[in-house]
C-alpha positions as CSV (number, residue, x, y, z in Angstrom):
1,X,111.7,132.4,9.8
2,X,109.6,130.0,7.8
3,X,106.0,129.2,7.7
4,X,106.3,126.0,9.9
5,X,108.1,127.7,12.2
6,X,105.6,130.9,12.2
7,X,102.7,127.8,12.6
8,X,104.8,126.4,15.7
9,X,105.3,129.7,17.3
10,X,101.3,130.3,16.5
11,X,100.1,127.6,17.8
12,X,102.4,127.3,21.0
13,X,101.1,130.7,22.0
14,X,97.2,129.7,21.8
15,X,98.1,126.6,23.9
16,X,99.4,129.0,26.1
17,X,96.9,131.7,26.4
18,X,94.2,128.6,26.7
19,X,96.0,127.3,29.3
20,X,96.0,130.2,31.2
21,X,92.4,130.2,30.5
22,X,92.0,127.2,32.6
23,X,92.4,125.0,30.2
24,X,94.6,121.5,30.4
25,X,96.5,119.9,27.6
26,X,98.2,117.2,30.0
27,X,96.6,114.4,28.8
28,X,96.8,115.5,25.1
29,X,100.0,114.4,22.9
30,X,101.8,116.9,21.4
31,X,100.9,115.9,17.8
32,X,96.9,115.7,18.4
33,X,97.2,119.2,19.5
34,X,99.4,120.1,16.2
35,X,97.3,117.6,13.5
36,X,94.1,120.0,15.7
37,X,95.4,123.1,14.9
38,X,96.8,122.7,11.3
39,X,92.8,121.7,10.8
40,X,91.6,124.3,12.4
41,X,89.8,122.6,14.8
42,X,88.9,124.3,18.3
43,X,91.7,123.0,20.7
44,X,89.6,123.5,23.4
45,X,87.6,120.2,22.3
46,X,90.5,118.8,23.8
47,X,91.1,119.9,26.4
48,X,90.3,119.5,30.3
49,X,88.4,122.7,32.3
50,X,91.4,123.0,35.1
51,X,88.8,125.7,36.5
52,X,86.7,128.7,35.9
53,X,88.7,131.9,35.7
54,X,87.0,134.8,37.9
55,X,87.3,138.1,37.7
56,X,87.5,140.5,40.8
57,X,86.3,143.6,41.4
């Protein structure tokens, strides 16, 4: 695999674990969220709070 391929797969899975964070990319274009993460900028910036995640005891 190559390193832009490695930086896809990187930054598809932080998408995904913010998402199920509660966080929304829906109204974010794909290539704000890449040009965000190849600057190392927080990707939650963003994003939309969906909700806040609870945890049950």
């Amino acid at each position: 695999m190559d390193a832009d391929m490695d930086l896809e797969i990187e930054m598809v899975a932080l998408v995904h674990k913010l998402e199920e964070a509660g966080y929304c990319f829906a109204e974010v274009s794909d290539e704000d969220i890449r040009s965000a993460f190849l600057n190392n900028q927080d990707l939650r910036d963003l994003a939309v709070i969906r909700f806040a995640r609870t945890t049950a005891n």
